[in-house]
C-alpha positions, -999 to +999 in steps of 0.1 A: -668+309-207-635+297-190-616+325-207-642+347-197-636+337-161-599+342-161-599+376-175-623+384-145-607+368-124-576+383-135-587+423-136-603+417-097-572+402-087-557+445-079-521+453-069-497+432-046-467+453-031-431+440-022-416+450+011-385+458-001-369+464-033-330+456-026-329+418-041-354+403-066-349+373-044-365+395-015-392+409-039-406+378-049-407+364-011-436+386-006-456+365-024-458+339+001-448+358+030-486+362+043-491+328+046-452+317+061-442+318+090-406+326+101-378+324+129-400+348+156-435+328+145-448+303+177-455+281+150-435+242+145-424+242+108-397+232+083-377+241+053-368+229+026-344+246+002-343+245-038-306+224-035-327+195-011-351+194-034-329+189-067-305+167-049-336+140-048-352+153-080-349+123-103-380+115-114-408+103-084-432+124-070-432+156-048-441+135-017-412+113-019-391+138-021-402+148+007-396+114+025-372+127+054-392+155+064-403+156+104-434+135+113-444+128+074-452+094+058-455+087+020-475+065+001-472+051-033-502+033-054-476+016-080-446+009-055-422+031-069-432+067-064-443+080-095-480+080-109-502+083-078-484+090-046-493+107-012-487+120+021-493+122+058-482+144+083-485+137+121-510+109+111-531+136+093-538+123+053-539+145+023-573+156+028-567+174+062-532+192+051-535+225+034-511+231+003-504+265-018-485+275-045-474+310-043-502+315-016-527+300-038-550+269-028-541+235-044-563+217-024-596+198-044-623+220-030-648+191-030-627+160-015-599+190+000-574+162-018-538+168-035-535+149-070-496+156-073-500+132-102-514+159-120-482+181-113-457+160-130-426+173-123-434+203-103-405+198-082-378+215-111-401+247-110-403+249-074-375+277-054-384+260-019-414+244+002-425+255+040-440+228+060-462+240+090-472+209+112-504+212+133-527+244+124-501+268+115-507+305+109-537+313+088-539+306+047-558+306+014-582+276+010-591+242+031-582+242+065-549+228+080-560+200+103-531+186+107-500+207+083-501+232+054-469+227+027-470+264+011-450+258-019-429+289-036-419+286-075-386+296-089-373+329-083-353+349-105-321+342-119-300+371-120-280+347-149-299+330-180-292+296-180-306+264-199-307+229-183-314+195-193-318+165-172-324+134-183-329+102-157-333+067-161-339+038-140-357+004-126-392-002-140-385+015-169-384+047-149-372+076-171-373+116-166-368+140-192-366+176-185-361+210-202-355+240-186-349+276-198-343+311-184-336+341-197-322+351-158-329+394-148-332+413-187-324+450-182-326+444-144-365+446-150-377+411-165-373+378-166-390+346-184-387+308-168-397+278-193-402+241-184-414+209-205-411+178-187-420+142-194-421+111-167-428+075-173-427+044-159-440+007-160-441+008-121-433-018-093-468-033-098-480-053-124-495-031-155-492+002-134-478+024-158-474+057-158-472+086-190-470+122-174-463+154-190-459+188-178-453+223-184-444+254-165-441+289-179-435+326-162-427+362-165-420+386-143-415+427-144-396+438-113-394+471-109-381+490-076-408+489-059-434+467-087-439+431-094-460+417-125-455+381-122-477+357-145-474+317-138-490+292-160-485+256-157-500+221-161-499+189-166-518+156-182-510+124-169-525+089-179-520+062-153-531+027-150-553+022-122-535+002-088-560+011-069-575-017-056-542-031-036-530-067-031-548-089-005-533-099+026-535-138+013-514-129-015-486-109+004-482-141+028-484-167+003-514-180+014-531-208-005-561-214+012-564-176+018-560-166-016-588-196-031-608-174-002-606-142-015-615-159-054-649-172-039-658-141-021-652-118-046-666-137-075-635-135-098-641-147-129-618-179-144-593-154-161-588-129-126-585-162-103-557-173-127-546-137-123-544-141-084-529-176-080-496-167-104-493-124-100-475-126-060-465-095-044-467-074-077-509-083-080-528-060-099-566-065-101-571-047-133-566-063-164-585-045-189-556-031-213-572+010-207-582+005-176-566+042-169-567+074-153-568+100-179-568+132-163-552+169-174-553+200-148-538+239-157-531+265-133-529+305-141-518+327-118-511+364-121-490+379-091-494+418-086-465+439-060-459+473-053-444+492-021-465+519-009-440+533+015-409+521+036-436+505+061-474+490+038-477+469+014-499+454-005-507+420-026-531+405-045-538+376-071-561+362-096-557+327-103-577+296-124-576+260-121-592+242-151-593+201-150-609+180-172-603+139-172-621+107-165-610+071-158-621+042-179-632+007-160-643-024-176-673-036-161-684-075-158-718-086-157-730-056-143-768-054-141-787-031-168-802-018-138-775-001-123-775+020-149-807+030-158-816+005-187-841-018-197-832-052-199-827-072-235-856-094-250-840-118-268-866-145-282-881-161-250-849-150-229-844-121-209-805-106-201-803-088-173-766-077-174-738-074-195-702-065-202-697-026-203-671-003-203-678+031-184-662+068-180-664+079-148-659+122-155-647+153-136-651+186-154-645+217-135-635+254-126-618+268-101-612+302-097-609+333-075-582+364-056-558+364-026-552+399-010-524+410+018-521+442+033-488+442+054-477+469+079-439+465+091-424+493+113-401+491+141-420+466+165-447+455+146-457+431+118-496+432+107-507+416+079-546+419+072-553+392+042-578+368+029-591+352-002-625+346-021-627+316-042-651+297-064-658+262-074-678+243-103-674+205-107-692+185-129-691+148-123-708+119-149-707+087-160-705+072-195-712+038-214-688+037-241-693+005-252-714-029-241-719-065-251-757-059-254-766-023-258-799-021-241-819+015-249-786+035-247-768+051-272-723+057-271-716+077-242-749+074-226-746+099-192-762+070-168-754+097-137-748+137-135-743+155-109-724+194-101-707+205-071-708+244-066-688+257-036-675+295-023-652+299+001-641+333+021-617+342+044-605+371+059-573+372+089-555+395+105-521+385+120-504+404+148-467+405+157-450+427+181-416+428+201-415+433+231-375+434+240-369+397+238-403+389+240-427+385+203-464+381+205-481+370+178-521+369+171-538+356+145-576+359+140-592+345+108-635+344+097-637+319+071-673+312+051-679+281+030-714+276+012-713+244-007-741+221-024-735+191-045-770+183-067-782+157-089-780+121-097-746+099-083-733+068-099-754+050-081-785+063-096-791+080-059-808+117-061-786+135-038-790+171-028-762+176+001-742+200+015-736+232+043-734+263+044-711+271+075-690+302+091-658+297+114-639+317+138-603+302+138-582+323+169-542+316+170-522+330+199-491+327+211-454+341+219-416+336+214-390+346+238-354+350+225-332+334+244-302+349+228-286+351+191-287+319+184-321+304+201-356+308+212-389+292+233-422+297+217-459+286+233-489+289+212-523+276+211-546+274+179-579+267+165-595+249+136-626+244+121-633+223+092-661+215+068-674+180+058-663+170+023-685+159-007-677+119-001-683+127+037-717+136+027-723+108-002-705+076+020-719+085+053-727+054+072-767+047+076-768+080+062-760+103+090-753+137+080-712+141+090-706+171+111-677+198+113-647+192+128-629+217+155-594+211+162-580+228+191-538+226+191-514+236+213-477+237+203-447+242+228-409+242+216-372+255+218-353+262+187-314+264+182-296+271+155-259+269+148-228+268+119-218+230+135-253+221+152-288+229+154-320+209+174-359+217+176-379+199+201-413+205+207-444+186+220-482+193+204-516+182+212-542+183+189-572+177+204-598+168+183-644+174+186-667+155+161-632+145+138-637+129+110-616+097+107-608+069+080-629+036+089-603+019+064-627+014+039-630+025+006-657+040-017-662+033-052-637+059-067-610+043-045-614+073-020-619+068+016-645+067+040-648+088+067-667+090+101-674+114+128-657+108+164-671+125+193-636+132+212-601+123+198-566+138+201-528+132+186-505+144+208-460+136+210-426+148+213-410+162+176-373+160+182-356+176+148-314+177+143-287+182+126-246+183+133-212+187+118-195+160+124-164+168+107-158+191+076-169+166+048-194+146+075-226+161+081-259+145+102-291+153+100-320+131+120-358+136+133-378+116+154-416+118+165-431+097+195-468+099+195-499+084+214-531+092+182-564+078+203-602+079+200-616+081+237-649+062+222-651+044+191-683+024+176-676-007+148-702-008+121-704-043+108-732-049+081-747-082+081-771-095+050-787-121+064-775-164+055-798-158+023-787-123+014-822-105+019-817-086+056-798-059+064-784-057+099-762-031+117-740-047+142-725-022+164-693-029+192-680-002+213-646+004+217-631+024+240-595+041+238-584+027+207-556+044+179-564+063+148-560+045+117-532+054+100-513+069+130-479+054+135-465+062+171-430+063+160-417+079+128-379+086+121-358+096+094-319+100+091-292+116+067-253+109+066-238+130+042-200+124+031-187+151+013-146+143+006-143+165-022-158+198-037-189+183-058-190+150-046-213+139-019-228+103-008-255+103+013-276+077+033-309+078+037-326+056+065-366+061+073-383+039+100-422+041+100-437+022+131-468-004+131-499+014+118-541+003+119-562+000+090-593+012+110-595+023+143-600-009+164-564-010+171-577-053+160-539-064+153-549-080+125-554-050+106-525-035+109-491-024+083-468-035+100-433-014+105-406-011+084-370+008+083-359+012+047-327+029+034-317+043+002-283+055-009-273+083-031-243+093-051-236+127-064-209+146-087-209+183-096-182+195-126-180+218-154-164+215-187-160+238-221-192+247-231-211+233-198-218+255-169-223+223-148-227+187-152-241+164-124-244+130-125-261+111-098-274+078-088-300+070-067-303+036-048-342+032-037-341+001-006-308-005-008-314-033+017-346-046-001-372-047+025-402-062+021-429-036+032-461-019+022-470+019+029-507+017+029-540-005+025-574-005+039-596-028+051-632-038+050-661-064+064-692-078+059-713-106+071-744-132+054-753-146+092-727-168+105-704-162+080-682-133+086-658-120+060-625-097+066-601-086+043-571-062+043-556-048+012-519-031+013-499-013-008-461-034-015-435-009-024-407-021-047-371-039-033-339-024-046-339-004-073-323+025-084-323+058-106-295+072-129-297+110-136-275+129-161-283+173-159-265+194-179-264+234-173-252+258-198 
């Protein structure tokens, strides 16, 4: 059936055109060129190129390399940056930021999540990334609530060329990589090859991480024709960090911690666990208590100029993923899970020991289109996409101290998400002298449903069918060679997610979110210096917003907010100080507020046998998660030809758990900086060596990158507790690439 899919999907997918055929370079850039925007775009973006991206390329995850980009924040589960890491952008999480590959969506169609863990290694396979902050111009897939990161594999190699990189490091960190190409073959084809391999014991007790990846194309690039085929893919096992250190244990806390043992129930052998683990605590001591998940990607890329002014492109694509993660279960009542309890004699169990799989199984599949025009003073690209979802989700008993009427793998919950997304745009660009104005007007349809029984033995039967309208305008004015003002205003509409649905609070049914965004900046760009400065608002209706809480799966909980907004100053640099000295440095200063906020504490009653919604309003009060300063800074020292040291420095200000702006739930602020050594030479036999060394918190700060919080109450007695993430002190990575 899945193969079936893919060859359909594959025939639909038509032709895709280039708009010129004088580099291959410039051929394969039409891919993505729908969805980018560029130097005469009203839209605040960044760039990174392929050389940024290897220089940092030793192993952790896509968002940390990343790190130093304007207005982003990452996250790391296991402290060090590989296994399950994230990002933010302008205070936006994962969920709300659109990402691409080649023009095609990434994005989890059901949570609208990125799982970069399940892209091991993507980074070596990837020719440069465009980060658009605030709604952006239109794209394929979820919508950008608060950035879209379109992503661009390798393009051809004119040379062939093999590569092998090997990196080692603290934690047991080690990267190995394998890279071949076969560069341009009669000036017509060419063939890419990756296998790659991550792992690491991670910062955090037991969180290890095994990851594996591949990456395979081939192109035929004819003067005017592209065939490109991608395939790629990964499997990663991780062991779960999810559930975060407590507060208590991060401050040494005696009293606190003893707290945390008697409200949580921990058995003898987890409150042993607690009292001895500090700063590196890890719930989880079951030894497979891991995410097992694989994911692989096939896309097939058609271009062909019609004349010197249309083209056209298209692509099919398929996503298939398959894993599950495996959880030891104590005491858990038989009747969580369907089953009878066990007679034994005159006594009755109610509960027992268990392990469980909780599964995802699905598809994802569908075609992109573009239809450029480019001719003297206009640019209009008419595009869109069609895409379909299917997503199994169930639980399994794969083994239990008393077996109850269930048999190996009994499926105690089964549910399937189905969802169809459609967009269509057309974008509008034309000079006017010095003057470009740019439209951008995109329909987008999403019809989803999510039906059956969830793990919590609930019948569910959710979900929306809703159409958007999603206007951009704006205009840039050249100022003169060298730099430009641009204005523009955009809107964005968004559709609930499944957990949105599933989690509300006293089951209210979550609404869409509109984002209107306005965008104002001046751009300057020079051989010895170059500045952006712009200032956004993002006004928000009905957004959704983290409470700080978490669901069962570890994913977070969401709420509408009737009126909210995020607006600040992006200041972006870089200058020449000298020949071998270069700087580069961004700030943001932000105010991220909810005009009227409402706390949901549930109380159970001194007996545990009521249940009691305690609201308090709150007015003017931060988003969660929404630093109001974020910097990042890079010194580079270049003495020599091939040898550069650079200093890294990122400062992150104080951010809430929830939205309270309750200074008790709070990360607090941290300025890390990290150090990196680099040598390029070549030798007989060796195109290029490069050895570098990478020096993670060079000043070993003690900080944390994330967390949540939660609360309950039984009468008087109230509970609160707050969870963070501790990222590791000093450490470092070693990394040895050969080219031949």
């Amino acid at each position: 059936m899945r193969a079936l899919l893919l060859s359909a999907t594959l025939l639909l997918a038509g032709f895709a055109f280039s708009q010129d055929s004088l580099k291959t370079q410039e051929l394969d850039d039409v891919i993505v060129y729908a969805t980018r925007a560029n130097e005469n775009t009203p839209t605040t973006y960044s760039e990174i190129s392929k050389d940024e991206i290897k220089n940092v390329n030793l192993g952790q995850d896509l968002p940390i390399l990343l790190n130093l980009s304007p207005s982003l924040v990452t996250t790391s589960d296991a402290g060090a940056g590989v296994g399950y890491t994230g990002l933010r952008i302008r205070g936006s999480d994962a969920t709300r930021i659109n990402v691409t590959i080649n023009g095609i969506p990434v994005n989890d169609s059901e949570s609208h999540g990125v799982f970069w863990v399940n892209m091991p290694d993507f980074a070596s396979s990837v020719d440069n990334i465009q980060i658009q902050r605030g709604v952006g111009t239109s794209t394929n897939g979820a919508a950008a609530f608060g950035a879209s990161v379109n992503l661009q594999t390798n393009v051809p190699s004119q040379d062939a060329y093999a590569e092998v990189n090997n990196s080692f490091g603290s934690f047991n960190t080690r990267k190995h990589t394998l890279m071949y190409n076969t560069g341009l073959l009669n000036n017509k084809w060419s063939f890419e090859s990756r296998l790659s391999k991550i792992a690491s014991d991670g910062y955090i007790d037991r969180a290890e991480s095994d990851l594996q990846s591949y990456f395979l194309s081939g192109g035929y690039y004819g003067d005017k024709t592209i065939v490109k085929a991608l395939a790629f893919g990964g499997h990663e096992v991780t062991y779960q960090s999810w559930w975060g250190t407590p507060q208590a244990v991060l401050e040494n806390d005696r009293d606190g911690i003893e707290e945390v043992i008697a409200n949580n129930g921990y058995t003898q052998e987890q409150a042993e666990n607690i009292r001895t683990a500090g700063r590196t605590f890890n719930y989880y001591l079951y030894d497979n208590e891991v995410d097992n998940y694989k994911q692989d990607h096939y896309q097939l890329h058609f271009s062909h100029q019609l004349n010197d002014a249309l083209t056209f492109n298209a692509a099919g694509h398929y996503t298939y993923g398959r894993g599950y993660f495996e959880q030891f279960r104590n005491d858990d009542d038989f009747s969580d899970y369907g089953l009878e309890n066990v007679e034994l004699g005159d006594t009755t169990i109610t509960s027992t020991d268990l392990i469980r799989r909780r599964w995802l199984d699905n598809d994802f599949y569908g075609t992109t289109f573009s239809l450029n025009y480019l001719k003297d003073d206009f640019d209009i690209t008419l595009g869109g996409a069609w895409n379909k979802y299917d997503g199994d989700h169930f639980g399994e008993i794969i083994w239990a101290q008393y077996a109850s009427n269930s048999d190996i793998r009994h499926r105690y919950y089964d549910n399937v998400g189905l969802k169809t997304d459609f967009n269509a745009y057309l974008k509008f660009n034309y000079q006017l002298n010095d003057l470009n104005l740019f439209a951008d007007m995109q329909v987008r349809n999403i019809d989803y449903e999510t039906v059956g029984i969830d793990s919590d033995l609930r019948a569910i039967s959710v979900g929306g069918d809703y159409t958007f309208f999603n206007p951009k305008v704006g205009a840039t004015y050249t100022l003169n060679e060298t730099s430009n003002v641009y204005a523009s205003f955009a809107v964005s509409n968004r559709e609930p997610v499944r957990n949105d649905f599933v989690d509300a609070p006293n089951g209210v049914t979550p609404k869409h979110e509109t984002l209107n965004n306005l965008e104002v900046g001046y751009r300057k760009f020079g051989q010895a210096f170059s500045i952006q400065a712009n200032y956004y608002l993002m006004d928000y209706k009905n957004q959704l917003v983290l409470t700080g809480e978490l669901n069962d799966v570890g994913s977070s909980v969401r709420q509408n907010v009737p009126n909210s907004y995020r607006t600040g100053v992006e200041l972006v640099g870089s200058y020449k100080l000298t020949d071998q000295l270069q700087w580069e440095a961004n700030v943001t200063l932000s105010k991220n507020k909810i005009k009227n906020f409402t706390e949901i504490l549930y109380n159970y009653g001194p007996g545990w046998d009521e249940f009691n919604v305690e609201e308090t309003q709150l007015k003017d009060t931060d988003i969660s998660f929404s630093p109001n300063v974020i910097g990042g800074s890079r010194l580079t020292f270049s003495p020599i030809d091939g040898f550069e040291a650079s200093l890294m420095s990122k400062y992150v200000g104080k951010q809430y758990l929830d939205n309270t702006s309750n200074d008790t739930r709070r990360i607090d602020a941290y300025f890390v900086n990290d150090f990196r050594l680099s040598y390029d030479f070549s030798m007989p036999s060796v195109k290029n060596v490069n050895i570098s060394l990478l020096v993670n918190n060079i000043l070993s700060e003690e900080y944390s990158s994330n967390g949540y919080t939660f609360g309950y109450a039984a009468g008087s007695y109230v509970v609160r507790e707050n969870y963070y993430y501790p990222q590791a002190g000093r450490n470092f990575l070693l990394a040895l690439n050969l080219r031949f």
